[in-house]
C-alpha positions in Angstrom: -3.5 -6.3 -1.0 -6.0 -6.1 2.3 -3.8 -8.1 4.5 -0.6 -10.1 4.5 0.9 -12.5 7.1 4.4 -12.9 8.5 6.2 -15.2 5.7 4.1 -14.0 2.8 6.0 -13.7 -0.6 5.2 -9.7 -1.8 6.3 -7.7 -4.7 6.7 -3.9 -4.7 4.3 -2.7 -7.5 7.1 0.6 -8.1 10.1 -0.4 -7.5 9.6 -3.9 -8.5 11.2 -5.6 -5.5 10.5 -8.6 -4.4 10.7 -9.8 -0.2 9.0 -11.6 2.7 6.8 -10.3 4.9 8.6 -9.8 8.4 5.9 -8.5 10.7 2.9 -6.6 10.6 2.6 -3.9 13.4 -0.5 -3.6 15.0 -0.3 0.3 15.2 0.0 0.9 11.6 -2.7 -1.8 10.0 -1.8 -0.1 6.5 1.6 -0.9 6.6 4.2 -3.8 6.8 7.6 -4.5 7.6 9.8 -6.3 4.6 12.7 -8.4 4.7 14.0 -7.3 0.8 15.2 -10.5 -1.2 19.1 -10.5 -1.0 19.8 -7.6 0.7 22.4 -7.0 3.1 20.4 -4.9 4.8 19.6 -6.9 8.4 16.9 -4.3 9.1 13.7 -4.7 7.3 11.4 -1.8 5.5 8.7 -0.6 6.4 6.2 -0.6 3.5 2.9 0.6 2.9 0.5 -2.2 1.8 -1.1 -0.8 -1.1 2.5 -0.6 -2.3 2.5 -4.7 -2.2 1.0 -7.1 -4.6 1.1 -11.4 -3.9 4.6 -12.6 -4.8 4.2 -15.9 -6.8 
């Protein structure tokens, strides 16, 4: 993935994880933070993007 959005689906391409993107920090333009699907983790994960594929 080049570039993902806030609210973009994504799957991890390792761990095979899906989530929604939560933010994308300016500082570090090759990585994201995630909001993992059903976890009860309130703190997302920061995730590099080549790590990411489009969620369908």
């Amino acid at each position: 993935m080049n570039s993902v959005i806030q609210g973009d689906p994504v799957r991890h391409r390792t761990g095979g994880w899906t989530g929604t993107v939560a933010e994308t920090p300016s500082k570090l333009a090759n990585h994201v933070w995630v909001n993992p699907d059903g976890s009860s983790d309130p703190y997302p994960q920061m995730v590099p993007l080549e790590d990411l594929e489009a969620a369908e």
